[in-house]
N, C-alpha and C positions, 0 to 999 in steps of 0.2 A: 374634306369635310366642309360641308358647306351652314351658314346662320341661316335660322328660318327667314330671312331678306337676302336668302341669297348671294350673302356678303360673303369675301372666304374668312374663316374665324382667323387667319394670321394677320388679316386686313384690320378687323377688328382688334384683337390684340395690340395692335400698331396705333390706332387712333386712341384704344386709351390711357399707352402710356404719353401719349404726346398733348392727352386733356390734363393726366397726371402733372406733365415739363409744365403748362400754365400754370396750375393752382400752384406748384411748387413754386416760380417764378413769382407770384401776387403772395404767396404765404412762407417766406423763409422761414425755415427751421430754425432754432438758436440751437448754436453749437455751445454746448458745457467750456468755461474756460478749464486750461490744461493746471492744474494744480504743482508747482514744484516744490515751495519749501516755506516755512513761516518762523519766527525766530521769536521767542518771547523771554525777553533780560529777566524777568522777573524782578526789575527793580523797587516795583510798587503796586499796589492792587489795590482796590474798590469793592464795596460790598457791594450785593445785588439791591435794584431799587435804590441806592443811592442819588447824590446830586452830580455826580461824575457818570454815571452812569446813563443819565439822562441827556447832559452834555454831549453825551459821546453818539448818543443813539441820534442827534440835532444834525453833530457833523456829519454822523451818516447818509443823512436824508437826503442834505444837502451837497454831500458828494455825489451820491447816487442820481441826482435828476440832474445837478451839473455835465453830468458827465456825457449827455446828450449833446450839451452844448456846440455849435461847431467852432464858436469862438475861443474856445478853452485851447485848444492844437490839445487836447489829450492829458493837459494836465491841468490839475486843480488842488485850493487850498481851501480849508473852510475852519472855523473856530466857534465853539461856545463856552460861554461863561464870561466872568468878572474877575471870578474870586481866587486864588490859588487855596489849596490843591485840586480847586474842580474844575478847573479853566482845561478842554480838551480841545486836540488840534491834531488836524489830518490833511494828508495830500493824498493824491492819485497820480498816477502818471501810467497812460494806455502806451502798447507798441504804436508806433508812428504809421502801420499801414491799416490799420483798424478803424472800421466806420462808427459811428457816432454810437448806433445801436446798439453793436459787439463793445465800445467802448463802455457803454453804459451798463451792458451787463455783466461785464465783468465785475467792472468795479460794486455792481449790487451782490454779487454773488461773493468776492471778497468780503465786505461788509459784515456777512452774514456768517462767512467760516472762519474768519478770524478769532470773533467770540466765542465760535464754538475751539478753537484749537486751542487758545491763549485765552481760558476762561478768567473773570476780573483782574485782567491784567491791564495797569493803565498803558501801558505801550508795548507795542506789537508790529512786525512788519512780513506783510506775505504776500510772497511772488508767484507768479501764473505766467503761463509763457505772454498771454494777454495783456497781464498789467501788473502793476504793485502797488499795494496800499499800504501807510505806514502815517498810524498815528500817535499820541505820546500826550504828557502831561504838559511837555516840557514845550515852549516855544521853538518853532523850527528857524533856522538862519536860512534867505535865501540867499542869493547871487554866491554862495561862497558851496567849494564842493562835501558835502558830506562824505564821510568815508569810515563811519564808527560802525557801519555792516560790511563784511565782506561774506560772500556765500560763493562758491568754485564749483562748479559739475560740469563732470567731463565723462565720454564715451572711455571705456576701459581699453581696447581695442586701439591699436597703433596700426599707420600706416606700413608699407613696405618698403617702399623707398622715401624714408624719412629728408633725407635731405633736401629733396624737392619740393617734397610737401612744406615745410618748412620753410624753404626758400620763396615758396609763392603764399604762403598765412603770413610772412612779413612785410612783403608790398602792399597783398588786401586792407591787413590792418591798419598801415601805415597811411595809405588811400582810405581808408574808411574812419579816421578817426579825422581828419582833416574836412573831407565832405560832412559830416553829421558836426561838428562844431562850427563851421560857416553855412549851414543850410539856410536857405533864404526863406523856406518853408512857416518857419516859427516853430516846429516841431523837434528840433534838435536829432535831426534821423534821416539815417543814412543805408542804403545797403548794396551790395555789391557782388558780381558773379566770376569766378575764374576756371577757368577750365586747366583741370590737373593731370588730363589725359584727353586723349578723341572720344573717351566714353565715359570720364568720370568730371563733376563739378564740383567746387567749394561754393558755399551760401553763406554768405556773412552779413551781418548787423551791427550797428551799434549806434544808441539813443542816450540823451543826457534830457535831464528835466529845463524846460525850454528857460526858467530865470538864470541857468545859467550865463556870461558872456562868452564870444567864440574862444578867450584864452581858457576862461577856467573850465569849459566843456572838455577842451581839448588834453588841459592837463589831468582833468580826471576820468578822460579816456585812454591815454599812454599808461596812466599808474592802472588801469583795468589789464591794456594792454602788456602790460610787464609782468603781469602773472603769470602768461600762456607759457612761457620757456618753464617756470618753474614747476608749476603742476601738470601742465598738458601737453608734452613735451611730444610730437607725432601724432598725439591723441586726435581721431576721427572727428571729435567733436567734443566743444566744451563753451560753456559759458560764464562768467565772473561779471559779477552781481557787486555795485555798491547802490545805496538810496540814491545818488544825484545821477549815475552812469549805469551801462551795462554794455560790453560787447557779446558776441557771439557767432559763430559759425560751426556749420554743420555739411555734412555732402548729399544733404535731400532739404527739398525746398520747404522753410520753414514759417516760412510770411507768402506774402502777395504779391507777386508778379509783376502786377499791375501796379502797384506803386512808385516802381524802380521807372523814371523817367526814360522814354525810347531818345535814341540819336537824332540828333538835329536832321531837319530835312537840308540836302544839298541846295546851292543858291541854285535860284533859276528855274527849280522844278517844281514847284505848286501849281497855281494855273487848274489848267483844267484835268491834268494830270491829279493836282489834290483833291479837285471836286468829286474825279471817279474812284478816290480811295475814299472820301467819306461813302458814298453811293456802294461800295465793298465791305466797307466796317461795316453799314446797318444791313448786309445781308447775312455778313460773315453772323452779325448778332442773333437775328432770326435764325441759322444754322447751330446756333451754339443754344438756343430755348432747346430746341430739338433732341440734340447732341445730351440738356444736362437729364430731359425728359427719362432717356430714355437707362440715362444712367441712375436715374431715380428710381425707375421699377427695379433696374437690379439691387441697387440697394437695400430697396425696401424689402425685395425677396430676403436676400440674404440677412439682413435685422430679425426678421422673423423666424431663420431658422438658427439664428443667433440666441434666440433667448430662450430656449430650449435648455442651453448649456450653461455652466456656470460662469460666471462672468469672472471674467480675472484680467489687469492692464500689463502689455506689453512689458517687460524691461526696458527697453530700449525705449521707452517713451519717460518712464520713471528716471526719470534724469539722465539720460542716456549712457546707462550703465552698462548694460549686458543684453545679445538678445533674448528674446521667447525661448527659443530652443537653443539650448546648452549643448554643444558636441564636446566632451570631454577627452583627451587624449588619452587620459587614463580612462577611462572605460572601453577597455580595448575588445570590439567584437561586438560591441552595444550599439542601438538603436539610439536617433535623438533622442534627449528626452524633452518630454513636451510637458510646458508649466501648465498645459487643462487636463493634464494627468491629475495631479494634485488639488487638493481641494483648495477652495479660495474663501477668504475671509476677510468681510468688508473692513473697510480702518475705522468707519465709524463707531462697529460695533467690539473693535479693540481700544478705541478710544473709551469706551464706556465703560466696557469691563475693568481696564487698567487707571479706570480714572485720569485721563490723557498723561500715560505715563508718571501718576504723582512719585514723587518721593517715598512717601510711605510705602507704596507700591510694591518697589524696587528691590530685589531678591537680593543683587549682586550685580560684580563689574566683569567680566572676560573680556580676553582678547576679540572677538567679535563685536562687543560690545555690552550696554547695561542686559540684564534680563529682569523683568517686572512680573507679577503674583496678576493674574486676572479672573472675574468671577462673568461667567457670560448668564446671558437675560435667564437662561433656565437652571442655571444654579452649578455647572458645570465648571472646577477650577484649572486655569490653563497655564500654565510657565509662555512668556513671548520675548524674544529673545529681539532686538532692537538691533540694528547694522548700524556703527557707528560710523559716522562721516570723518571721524580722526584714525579710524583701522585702519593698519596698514595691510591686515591679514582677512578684513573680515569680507569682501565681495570675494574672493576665493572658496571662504569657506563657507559661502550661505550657497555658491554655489555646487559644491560637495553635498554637501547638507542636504539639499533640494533634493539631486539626484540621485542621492544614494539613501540616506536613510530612511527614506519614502517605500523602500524596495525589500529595506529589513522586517522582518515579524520573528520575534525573540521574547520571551518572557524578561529576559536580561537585558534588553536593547532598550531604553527610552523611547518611546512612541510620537512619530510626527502628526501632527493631528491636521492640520492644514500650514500657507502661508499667506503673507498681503503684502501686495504692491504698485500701489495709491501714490501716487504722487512720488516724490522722495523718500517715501519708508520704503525698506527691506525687512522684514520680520517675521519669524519662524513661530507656531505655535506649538505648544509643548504640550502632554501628560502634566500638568501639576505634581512635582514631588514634596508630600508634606515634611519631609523632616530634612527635605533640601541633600546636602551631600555627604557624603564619606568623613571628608576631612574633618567638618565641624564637631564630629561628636569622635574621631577616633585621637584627634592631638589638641584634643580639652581634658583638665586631669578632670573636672567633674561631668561632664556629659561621657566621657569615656568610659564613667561606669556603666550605663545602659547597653555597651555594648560588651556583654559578658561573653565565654569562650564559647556558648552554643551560636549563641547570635553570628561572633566572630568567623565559626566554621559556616555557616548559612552563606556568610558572604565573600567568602573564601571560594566559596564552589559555583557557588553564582556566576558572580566575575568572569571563573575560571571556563565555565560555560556556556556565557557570552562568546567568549574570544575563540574559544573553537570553534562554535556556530561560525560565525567571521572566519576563520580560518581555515575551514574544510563541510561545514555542514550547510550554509548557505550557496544559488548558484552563482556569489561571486566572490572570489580568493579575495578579502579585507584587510588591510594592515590597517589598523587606528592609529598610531604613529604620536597617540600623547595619550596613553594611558595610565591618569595619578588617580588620586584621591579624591581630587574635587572635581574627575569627571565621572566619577562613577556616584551616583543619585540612588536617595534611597527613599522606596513609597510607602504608605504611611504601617504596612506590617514589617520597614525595615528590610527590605527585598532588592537587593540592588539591579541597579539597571547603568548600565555603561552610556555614556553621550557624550559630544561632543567630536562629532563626524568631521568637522573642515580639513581637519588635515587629513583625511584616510585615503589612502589607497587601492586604487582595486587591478588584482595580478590577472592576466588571461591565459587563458589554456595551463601550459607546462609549465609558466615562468615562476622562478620560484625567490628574484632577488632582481634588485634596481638599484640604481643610483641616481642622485642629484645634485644638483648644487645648492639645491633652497633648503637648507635644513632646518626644520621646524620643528616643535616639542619643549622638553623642560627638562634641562640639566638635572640632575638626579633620579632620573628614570629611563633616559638615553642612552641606548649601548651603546658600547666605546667605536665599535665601526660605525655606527652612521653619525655618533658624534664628531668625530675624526675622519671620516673619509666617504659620507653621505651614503654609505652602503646602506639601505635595510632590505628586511626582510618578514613573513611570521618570525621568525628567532628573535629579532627585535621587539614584537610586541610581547615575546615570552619572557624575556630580558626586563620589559618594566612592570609584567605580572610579578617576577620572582620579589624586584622593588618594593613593589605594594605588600606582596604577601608577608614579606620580613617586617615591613611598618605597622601591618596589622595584630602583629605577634608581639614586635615592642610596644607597641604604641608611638615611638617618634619617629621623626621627620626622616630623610636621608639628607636630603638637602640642610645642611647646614647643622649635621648634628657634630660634625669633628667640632662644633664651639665646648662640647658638652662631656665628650670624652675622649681628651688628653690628644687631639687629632684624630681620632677614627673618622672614617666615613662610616654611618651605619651597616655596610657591604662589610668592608674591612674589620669590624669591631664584631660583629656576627663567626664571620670565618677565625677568628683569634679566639673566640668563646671555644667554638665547635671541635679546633685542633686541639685546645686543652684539655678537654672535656666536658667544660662547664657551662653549655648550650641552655641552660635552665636561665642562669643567672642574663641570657637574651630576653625570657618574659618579663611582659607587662607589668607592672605590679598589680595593677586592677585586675588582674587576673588568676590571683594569687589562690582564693578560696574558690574559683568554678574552674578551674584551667585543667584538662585530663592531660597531664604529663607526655606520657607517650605519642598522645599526637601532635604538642604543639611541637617536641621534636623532629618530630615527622616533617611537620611546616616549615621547621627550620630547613632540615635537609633538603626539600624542595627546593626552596626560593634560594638556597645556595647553590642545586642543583641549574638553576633557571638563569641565575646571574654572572654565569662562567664565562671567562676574556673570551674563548673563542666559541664565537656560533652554532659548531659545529655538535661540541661537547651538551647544548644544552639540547632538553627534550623537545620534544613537540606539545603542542595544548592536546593533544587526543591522550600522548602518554604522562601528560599531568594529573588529567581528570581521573584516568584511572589511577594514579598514584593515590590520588586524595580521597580515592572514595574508599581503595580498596587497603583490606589490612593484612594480606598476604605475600605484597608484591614486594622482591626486593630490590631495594634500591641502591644504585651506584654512588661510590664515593666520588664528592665532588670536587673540585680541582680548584685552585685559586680565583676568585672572585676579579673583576674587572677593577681596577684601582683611577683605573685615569679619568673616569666620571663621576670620582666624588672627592675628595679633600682638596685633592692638585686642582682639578679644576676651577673649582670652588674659589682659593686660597689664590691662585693667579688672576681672577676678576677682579679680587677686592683693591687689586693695587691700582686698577684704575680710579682716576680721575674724577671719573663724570659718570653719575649710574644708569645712565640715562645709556650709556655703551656695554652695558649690560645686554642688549634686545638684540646684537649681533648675530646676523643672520634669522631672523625672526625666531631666535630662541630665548624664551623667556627665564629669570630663574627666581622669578616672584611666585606667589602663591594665587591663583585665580580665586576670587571672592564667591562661595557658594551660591546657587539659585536658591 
């Protein structure tokens, strides 16, 4: 096919991505700095319009056009005021291979998000892979090492053969904290390549803010450098953050190339030898315009059919936690799954709604972490569930979460609405549940009124038809494997919905029973096998229905009710009512004047039926449901209740020491604080 000039259109084609390589050459793009984490002490705050606040906007300015400077090497200090408390004061400090330009706009772009993250806070400090800005009320000390921040991110993913790896991040380090504290540069920055295979590389870094001297640089890069054994021990990649230092490495290149100084030239070989490798360099330069040309058309293609789709960032860029795609071991038979499956939700517009995660906010505390109340711009209320940086459970379970309960549609099931992840946040977005959970209104003696013996049966069957769905009615076999009270949500007609997915399981094909060694859950709702011997199975999630059902019938706890009756476990003290007779004297009191007699017996005989030592003995959720619904069926006598998950258990933790050795084996035996 030929241009009306006769030209062939591929010829053309060619010429104007290589007018494109110029303009793009004469007109560089700015690249967004990469956002990782901002910290705000809240030790003090400023009204809007005030005289701090003006101050503050002075250092900015003057940080921001500083930071062009080529004299700075990358860092800078600026101050305004006279007076205390309005006296404000900021540094910068850019990575060490950064041009003047990128340097400058980072630090403007810092500037700008800071306030917006750590709204009238007089001190604040936030990092970009780009740079850090950290300003304060307070006078900063130079020449001495700060070290009142520490911030740790590290890739979750270990090496294979640890020892090597390990053995060659100790020499890198050991080499790269030494070059970046003597660097002749003024820049305090160093960085370094090792090869950990014929096919794989480590990348490493690490920069001290230049008032440092070569001792104190150095010692407050060892004290960076002596975190890696303890958090990131194999780990792929990790970075540890104080204000005066930072190391880092990674096994993909994170910085520029070109900054890392080439090998000395051999004696004797310059000459004319050197003159035809300049006369090589500026052609090789002319071949690389060409080269970025034409890789600019592709890009540009691909940006374009990029924004089509909904935008959502890497994991693996978000602090290099996890990647994109999740292949789950337990999702056996399953496809990746891919994070633009799910919906994405900008941090701005979570920032807004949750009020940047205020206090008042604030639902509650879980194992994953806080979860916070948010209202979005069209009036829409969302539960968002926050990944705490101190969980020891919680990047497991957001990524369970992610993959699996995205895939549930249940009337019973809590609904994932979207998630986000911007920078360093992980966060799941919820259904809003107005009247929050189970526990708060069932082991309150005055909210526990509201929940009378109709309501009780409503959510008795709910639950019960949750876990079956999960159990046989959706296409994938689900263990939840921490089914209490305060995971089961209740919306605002009081309709439960089950959540909190991180720990669940999903069975393939035939498989009807697993083991582990990671035993997770809540002691008083844990059957005795996979408390004991990490078996579970569905009998196990029927095992902590039956728990719940009996709790719903007394109203109290299991966990720690032998304080209340003479030793019983509530398991135990139910089965001693029922053998005697006196199965009545198990109800609630609040349920005294709505309570239809015959059936709360019934519930009893279930959840005794459900809680029995061995697995075998107990039903299935399909022949619960019909027990519960139906008023004909008869039902088997049931057999002695499990003992060893509730009083003994219980009564052997408390002689420890330290309660803190309570979380053994990430089993908790606290009460999760309701959404």
């Amino acid at each position: 096919m030929m241009s009306p000039f006769n030209i062939p259109r591929h010829t053309v084609h060619l010429f104007l991505c290589i007018l494109i390589a110029l303009l793009i050459s004469f007109n560089k793009t700015k690249a967004t700095p990469t956002f990782r984490y901002n910290q705000c002490p809240n030790t003090s705050s400023y009204t809007p319009k005030s005289t701090y606040e003006s101050n503050l906007n002075k250092v900015f300015s003057s940080l921001s056009s500083d930071a062009n400077n080529p004299n700075n090497n990358g860092f800078d200090y600026s101050k305004a005021g006279n007076t205390a408390p309005d006296i404000a004061n900021g540094i910068y400090l850019c990575r060490g291979d950064l041009s003047n330009d990128d340097c400058q706009d980072c630090v403007a772009t810092a500037t700008k998000e800071a306030v917006q993250r750590c709204p009238n806070q007089k001190t604040a400090i936030i990092w970009y892979d780009e740079c850090m800005l950290y300003y304060s009320n307070q006078t900063f000390t130079f020449s001495n090492v700060d070290q009142s921040v520490r911030e740790i991110f590290y890739n979750t993913r270990t090496m294979t053969d640890t020892n090597h790896f390990k053995e060659v991040l100790e020499v890198v380090m050991n080499d790269i904290a030494t070059l970046a504290s003597s660097s002749e540069s003024g820049r305090k920055f160093a960085t370094r390549q090792a090869d950990l295979s014929s096919f794989q590389r480590m990348y490493s870094l690490a920069q001290c803010t230049p008032d440092l001297s070569i001792s104190t640089c150095n010692t407050c890069l060892r004290d960076a450098i002596s975190n890696l054994p303890i958090c990131c021990d194999g780990r792929l990649g990790a970075i540890v953050w104080f204000p005066s230092c930072y190391v880092r490495y990674e096994l993909y290149q994170f910085y520029q190339l070109t900054t890392t100084a080439p090998p000395p030239p051999s004696p004797g070989r310059e000459g004319k030898k050197g003159r035809k490798g300049k006369k090589i360099s500026i052609s090789t330069s002319v071949s690389a315009f060409i080269v970025i040309g034409l890789l600019g058309c592709f890009i540009h293609y691909q940006r374009r059919k990029a924004r089509t789709k909904k935008e959502i960032q890497s994991l693996d860029l978000a602090g290099g936690r996890f990647d994109s795609d999740y292949n789950s071991g337990n999702l056996q038979g399953e496809k990746h799954v891919k994070l633009q499956d799910f919906a994405s939700i900008k941090l701005d517009l979570i920032h807004g709604a949750t009020k940047h995660f205020s206090e008042e906010n604030k639902l509650g505390q879980g194992g994953f972490g806080p979860v916070y109340k948010g209202i979005l711009p069209d009036g829409k209320e969302i539960a968002v569930k926050r990944l705490s940086r101190t969980s020891g459970q919680g990047l497991q379970e957001f990524k369970n979460e992610v993959t699996l309960i995205a895939r549930l549609q249940h009337r019973n099931l809590v609904r994932l609405l979207g998630c986000c992840l911007e920078g360093n946040e992980s966060l799941l977005i919820y259904e809003y549940m107005p009247n929050k959970s189970l526990d708060v209104f069932l082991f309150d003696s005055t909210k526990g009124a509201e929940l009378d013996w109709k309501r009780r049966i409503l959510i008795i069957n709910g639950i019960a038809r949750g876990i079956l769905y999960l159990h046989e009615d959706s296409r994938l076999r689900i263990i939840h494997r921490d089914l209490k009270a305060s995971n089961v949500l209740l919306d605002h007609e009081m309709n439960p919905k089950i959540s909190d997915f991180g720990m669940a399981r999903i069975f393939g094909g035939n498989q009807s029973e697993a083991n582990t060694n990671r035993v997770v859950g809540t002691y008083g709702y844990m059957s005795p096998e996979y408390a004991m011997e990490g078996l579970f199975s569905v009998k196990s999630d029927v095992f902590s229905f039956g728990v719940l059902l009996l709790e719903l019938i007394s109203g109290k706890r299991n966990g720690g009710f032998y304080l209340y009756e003479h030793g019983y476990s509530l398991l135990t003290f139910a089965w001693k009512l029922w053998c005697e007779g006196q199965g009545l004297e198990m109800i609630d009191p609040l349920l005294v004047q709505s309570c239809v007699t015959v059936e709360a017996l019934k519930c009893i005989h279930i959840g005794l039926l459900c809680v029995q030592e061995n697995p075998a003995d107990r039903p299935t959720m399909s022949s619960v449901v019909v027990m519960l619904e139906s008023d004909t069926v008869t039902l088997p006598q049931p057999t002695r209740p499990a003992f060893s998950v509730g009083r003994l258990t219980l009564k052997s933790a408390q002689s420890l020491p330290n309660v803190n050795a309570l979380s053994i084996n990430e089993v908790t035996l606290s009460n999760v604080s309701p959404r």
